[in-house]
PASEBA-1860 file (N, C-alpha, C; in nm, 3 decimals):
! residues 140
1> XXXXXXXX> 0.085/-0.118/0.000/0.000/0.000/0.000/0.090/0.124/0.000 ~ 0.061/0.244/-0.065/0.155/0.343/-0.101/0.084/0.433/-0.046 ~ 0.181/0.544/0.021/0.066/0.671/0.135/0.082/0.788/0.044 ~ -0.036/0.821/0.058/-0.105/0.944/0.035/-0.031/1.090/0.050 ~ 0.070/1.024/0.198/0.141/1.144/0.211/0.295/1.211/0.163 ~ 0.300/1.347/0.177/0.440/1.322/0.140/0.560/1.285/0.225 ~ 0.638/1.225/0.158/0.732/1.167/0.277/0.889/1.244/0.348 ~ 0.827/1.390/0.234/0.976/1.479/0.289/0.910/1.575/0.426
9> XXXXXXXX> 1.007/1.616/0.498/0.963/1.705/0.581/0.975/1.840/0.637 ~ 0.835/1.903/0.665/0.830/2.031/0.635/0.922/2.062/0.714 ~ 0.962/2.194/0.645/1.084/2.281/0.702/1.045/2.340/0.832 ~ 0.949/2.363/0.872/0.913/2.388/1.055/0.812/2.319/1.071 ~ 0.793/2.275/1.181/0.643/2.194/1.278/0.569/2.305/1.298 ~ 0.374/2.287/1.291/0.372/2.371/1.372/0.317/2.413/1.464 ~ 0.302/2.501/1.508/0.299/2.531/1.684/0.164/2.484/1.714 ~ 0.141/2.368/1.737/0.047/2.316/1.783/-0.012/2.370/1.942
17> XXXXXXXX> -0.132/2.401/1.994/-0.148/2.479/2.107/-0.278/2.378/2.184 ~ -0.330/2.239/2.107/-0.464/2.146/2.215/-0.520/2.138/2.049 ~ -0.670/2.065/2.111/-0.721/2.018/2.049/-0.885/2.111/2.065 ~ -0.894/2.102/1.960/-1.081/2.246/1.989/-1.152/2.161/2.030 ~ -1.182/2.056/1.980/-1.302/1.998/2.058/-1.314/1.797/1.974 ~ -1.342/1.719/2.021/-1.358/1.600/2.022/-1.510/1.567/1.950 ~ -1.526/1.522/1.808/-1.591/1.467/1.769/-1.664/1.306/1.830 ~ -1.799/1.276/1.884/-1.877/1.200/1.897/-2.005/1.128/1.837
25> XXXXXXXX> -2.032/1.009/1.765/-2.123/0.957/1.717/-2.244/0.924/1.764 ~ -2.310/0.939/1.765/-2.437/0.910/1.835/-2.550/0.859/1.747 ~ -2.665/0.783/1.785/-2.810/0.777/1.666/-2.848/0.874/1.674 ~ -2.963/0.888/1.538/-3.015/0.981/1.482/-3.172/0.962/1.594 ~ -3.189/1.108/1.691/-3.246/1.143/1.763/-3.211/1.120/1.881 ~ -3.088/1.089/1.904/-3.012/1.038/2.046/-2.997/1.165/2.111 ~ -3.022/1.268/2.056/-3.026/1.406/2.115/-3.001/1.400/2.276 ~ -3.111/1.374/2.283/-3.187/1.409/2.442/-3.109/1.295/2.526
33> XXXXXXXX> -3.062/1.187/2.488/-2.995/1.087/2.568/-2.882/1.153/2.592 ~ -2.850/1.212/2.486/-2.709/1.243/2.529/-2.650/1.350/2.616 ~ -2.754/1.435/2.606/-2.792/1.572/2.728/-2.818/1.523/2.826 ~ -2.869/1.382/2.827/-2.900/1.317/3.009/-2.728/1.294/3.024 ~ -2.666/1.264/2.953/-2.569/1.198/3.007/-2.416/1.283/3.008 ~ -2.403/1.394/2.954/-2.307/1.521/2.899/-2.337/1.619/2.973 ~ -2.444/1.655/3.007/-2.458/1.752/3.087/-2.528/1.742/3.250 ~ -2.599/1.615/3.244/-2.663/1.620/3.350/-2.565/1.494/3.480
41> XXXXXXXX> -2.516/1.452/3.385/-2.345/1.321/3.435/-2.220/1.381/3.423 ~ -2.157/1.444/3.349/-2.081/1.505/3.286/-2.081/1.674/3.399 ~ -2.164/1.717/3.354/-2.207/1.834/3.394/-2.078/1.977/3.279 ~ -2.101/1.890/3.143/-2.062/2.006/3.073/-2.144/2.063/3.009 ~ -2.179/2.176/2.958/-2.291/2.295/2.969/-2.307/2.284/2.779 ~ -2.463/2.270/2.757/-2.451/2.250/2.601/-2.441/2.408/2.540 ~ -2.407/2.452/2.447/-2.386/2.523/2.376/-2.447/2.559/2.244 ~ -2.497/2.651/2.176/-2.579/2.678/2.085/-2.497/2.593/1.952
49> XXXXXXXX> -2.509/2.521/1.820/-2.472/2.489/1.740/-2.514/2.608/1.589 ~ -2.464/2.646/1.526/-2.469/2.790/1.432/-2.601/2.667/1.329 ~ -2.686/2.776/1.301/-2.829/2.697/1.280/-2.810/2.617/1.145 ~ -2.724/2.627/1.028/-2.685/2.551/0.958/-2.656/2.412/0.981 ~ -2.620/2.407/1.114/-2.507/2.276/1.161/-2.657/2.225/1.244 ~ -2.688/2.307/1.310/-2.814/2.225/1.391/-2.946/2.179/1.290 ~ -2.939/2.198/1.194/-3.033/2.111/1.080/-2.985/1.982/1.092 ~ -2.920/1.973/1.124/-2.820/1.788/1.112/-2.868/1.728/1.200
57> XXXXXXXX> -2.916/1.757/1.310/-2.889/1.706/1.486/-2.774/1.734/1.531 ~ -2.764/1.645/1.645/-2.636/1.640/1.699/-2.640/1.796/1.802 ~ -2.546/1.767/1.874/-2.509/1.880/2.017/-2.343/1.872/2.011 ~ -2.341/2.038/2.064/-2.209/2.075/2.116/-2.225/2.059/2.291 ~ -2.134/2.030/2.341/-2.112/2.061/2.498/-1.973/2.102/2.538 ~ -1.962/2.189/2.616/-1.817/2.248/2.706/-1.839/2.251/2.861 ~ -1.683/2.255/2.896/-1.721/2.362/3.017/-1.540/2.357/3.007 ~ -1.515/2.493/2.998/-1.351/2.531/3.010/-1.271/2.476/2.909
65> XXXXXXXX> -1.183/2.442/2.898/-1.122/2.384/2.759/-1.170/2.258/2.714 ~ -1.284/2.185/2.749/-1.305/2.055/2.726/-1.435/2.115/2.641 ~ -1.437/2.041/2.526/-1.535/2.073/2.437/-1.554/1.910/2.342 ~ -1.697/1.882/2.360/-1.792/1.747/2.277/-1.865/1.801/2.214 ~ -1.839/1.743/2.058/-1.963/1.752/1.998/-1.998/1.622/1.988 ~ -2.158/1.599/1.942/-2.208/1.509/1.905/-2.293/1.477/1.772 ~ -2.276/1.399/1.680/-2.350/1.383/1.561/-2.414/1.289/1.527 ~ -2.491/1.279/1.431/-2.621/1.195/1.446/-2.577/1.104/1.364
73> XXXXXXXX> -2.574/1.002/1.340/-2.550/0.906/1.217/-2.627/0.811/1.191 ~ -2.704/0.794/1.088/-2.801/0.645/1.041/-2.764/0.547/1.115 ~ -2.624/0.510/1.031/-2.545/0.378/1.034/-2.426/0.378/1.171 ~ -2.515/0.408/1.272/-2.437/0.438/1.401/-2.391/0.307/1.487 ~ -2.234/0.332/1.505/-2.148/0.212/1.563/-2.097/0.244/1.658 ~ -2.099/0.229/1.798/-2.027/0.262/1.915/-1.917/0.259/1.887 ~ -1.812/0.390/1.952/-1.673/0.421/1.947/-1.657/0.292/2.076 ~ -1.566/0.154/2.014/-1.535/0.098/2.188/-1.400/0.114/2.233
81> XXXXXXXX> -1.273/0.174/2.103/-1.159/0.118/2.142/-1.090/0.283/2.086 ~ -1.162/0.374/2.012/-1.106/0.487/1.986/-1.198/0.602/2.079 ~ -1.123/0.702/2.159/-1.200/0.773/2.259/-1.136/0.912/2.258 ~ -1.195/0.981/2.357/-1.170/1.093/2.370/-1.108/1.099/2.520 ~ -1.028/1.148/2.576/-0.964/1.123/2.709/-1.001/1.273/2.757 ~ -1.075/1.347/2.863/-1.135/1.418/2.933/-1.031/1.443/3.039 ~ -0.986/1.578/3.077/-0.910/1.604/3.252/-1.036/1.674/3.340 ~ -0.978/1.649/3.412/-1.052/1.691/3.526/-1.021/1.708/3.628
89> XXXXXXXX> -0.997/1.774/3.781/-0.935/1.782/3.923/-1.059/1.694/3.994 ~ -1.016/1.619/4.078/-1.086/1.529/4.159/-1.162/1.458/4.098 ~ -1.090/1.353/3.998/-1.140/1.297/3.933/-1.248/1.141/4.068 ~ -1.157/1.090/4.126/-1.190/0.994/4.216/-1.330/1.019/4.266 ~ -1.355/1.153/4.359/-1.445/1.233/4.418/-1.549/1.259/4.304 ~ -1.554/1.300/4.183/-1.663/1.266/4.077/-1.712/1.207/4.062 ~ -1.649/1.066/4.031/-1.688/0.948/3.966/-1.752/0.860/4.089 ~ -1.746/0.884/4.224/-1.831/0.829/4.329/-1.936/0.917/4.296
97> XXXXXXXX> -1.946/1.038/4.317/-2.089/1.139/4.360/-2.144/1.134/4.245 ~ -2.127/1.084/4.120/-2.203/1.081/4.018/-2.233/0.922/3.961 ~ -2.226/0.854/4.079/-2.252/0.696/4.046/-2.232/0.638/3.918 ~ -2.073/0.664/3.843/-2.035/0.645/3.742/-1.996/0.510/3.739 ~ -2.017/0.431/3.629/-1.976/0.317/3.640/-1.841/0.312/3.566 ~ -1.747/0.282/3.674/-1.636/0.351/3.588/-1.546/0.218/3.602 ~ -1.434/0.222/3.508/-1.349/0.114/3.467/-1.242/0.145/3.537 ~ -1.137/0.125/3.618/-1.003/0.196/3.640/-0.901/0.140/3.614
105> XXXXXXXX> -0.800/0.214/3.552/-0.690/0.178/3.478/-0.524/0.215/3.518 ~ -0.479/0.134/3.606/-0.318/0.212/3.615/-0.233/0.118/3.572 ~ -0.264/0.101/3.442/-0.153/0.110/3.376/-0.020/0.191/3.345 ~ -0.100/0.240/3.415/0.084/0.412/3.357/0.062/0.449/3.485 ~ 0.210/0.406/3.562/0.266/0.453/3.721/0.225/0.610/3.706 ~ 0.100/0.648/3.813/0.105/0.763/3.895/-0.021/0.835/3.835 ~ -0.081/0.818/3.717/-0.174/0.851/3.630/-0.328/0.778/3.706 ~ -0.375/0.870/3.749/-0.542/0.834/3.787/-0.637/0.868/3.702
113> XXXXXXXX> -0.667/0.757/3.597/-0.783/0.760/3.481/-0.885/0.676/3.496 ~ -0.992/0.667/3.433/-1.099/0.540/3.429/-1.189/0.571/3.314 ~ -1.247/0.448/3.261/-1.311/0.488/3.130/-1.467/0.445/3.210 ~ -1.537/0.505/3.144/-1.702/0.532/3.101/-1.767/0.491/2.979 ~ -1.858/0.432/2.966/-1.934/0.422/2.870/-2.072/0.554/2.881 ~ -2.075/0.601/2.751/-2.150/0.712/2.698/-2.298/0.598/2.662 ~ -2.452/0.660/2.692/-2.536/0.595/2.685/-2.546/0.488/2.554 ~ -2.475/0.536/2.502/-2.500/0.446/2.355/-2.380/0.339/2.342
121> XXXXXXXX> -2.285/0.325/2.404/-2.202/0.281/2.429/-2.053/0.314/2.350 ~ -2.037/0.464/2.361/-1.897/0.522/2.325/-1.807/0.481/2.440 ~ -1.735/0.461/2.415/-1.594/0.455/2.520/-1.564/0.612/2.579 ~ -1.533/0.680/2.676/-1.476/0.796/2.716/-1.386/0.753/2.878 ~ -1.273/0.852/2.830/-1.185/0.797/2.892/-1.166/0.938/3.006 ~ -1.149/0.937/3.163/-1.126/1.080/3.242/-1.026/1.056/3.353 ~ -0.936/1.166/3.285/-0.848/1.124/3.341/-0.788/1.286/3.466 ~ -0.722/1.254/3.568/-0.745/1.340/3.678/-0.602/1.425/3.658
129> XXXXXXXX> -0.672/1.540/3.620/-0.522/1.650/3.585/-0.386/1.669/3.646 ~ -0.422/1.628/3.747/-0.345/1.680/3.901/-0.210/1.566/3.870 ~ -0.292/1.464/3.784/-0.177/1.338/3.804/-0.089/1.301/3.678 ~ -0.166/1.407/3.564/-0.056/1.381/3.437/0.102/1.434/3.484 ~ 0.126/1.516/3.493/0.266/1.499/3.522/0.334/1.485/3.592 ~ 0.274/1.371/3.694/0.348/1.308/3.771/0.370/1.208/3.704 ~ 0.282/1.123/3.625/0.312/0.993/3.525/0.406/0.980/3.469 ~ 0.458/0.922/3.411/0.576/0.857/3.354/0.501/0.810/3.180
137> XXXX> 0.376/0.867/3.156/0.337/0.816/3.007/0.225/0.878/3.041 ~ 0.153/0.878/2.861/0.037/0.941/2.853/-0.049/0.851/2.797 ~ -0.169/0.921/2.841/-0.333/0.829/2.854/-0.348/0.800/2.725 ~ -0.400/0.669/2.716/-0.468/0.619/2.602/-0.563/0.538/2.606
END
């Protein structure tokens, strides 16, 4: 198989500064499930979508640099093994008071993460800010 890309490299990198926001799949009218579970579990705050984009379905949600959207798809397949990894401070203390059913993972010395399933069954992964750089590797 021969790539698409080119294989010389650009004369500067560039200044990469995060990521705007994390694309999510959802069914078509999963709307409202997903507002039970993003904003009212989550507790990130939905956001207006520019009315072009909201003909589609689908929802935006934030709160501070963490930004989900969500889109509607016919032929909709749960994300189980590609995710979006979420920070957060007191991550531990969340995930009790919001009776999350959560997975926990320390695999990577010093890193406090755990994954979630999204109502439809997306994978999301939250991981506790305080402890990325104390880790020795990053979340996946």
């Amino acid at each position: 198989m021969t790539s698409q890309f080119s294989t010389s490299a650009p004369e500067s990198a560039p200044d990469w500064v995060g990521i705007d926001h994390v694309q999510m799949a959802i069914p078509v009218g999963g709307e409202d499930l997903a507002r039970s579970f993003y904003v009212e579990v989550l507790r990130l705050t939905e956001i207006p979508k520019p009315a072009v984009m909201a003909a589609r379905g689908g929802a935006w949600f934030e709160a501070g640099d963490v930004r989900v959207h969500v889109g509607a798809e016919s032929d909709f397949v749960p994300a189980r093994k590609a995710h979006p990894a979420l920070t957060m401070r007191g991550l531990r203390a969340f995930v009790e008071s919001a009776g999350l059913d959560a997975t926990w993972n320390t695999e990577i010395d010093g890193l406090v993460r755990c994954h979630v399933d999204d109502p439809f069954g997306n994978r999301v992964e939250l991981v506790d800010a305080d402890t990325i750089q104390q880790s020795s590797g990053a979340a996946s």
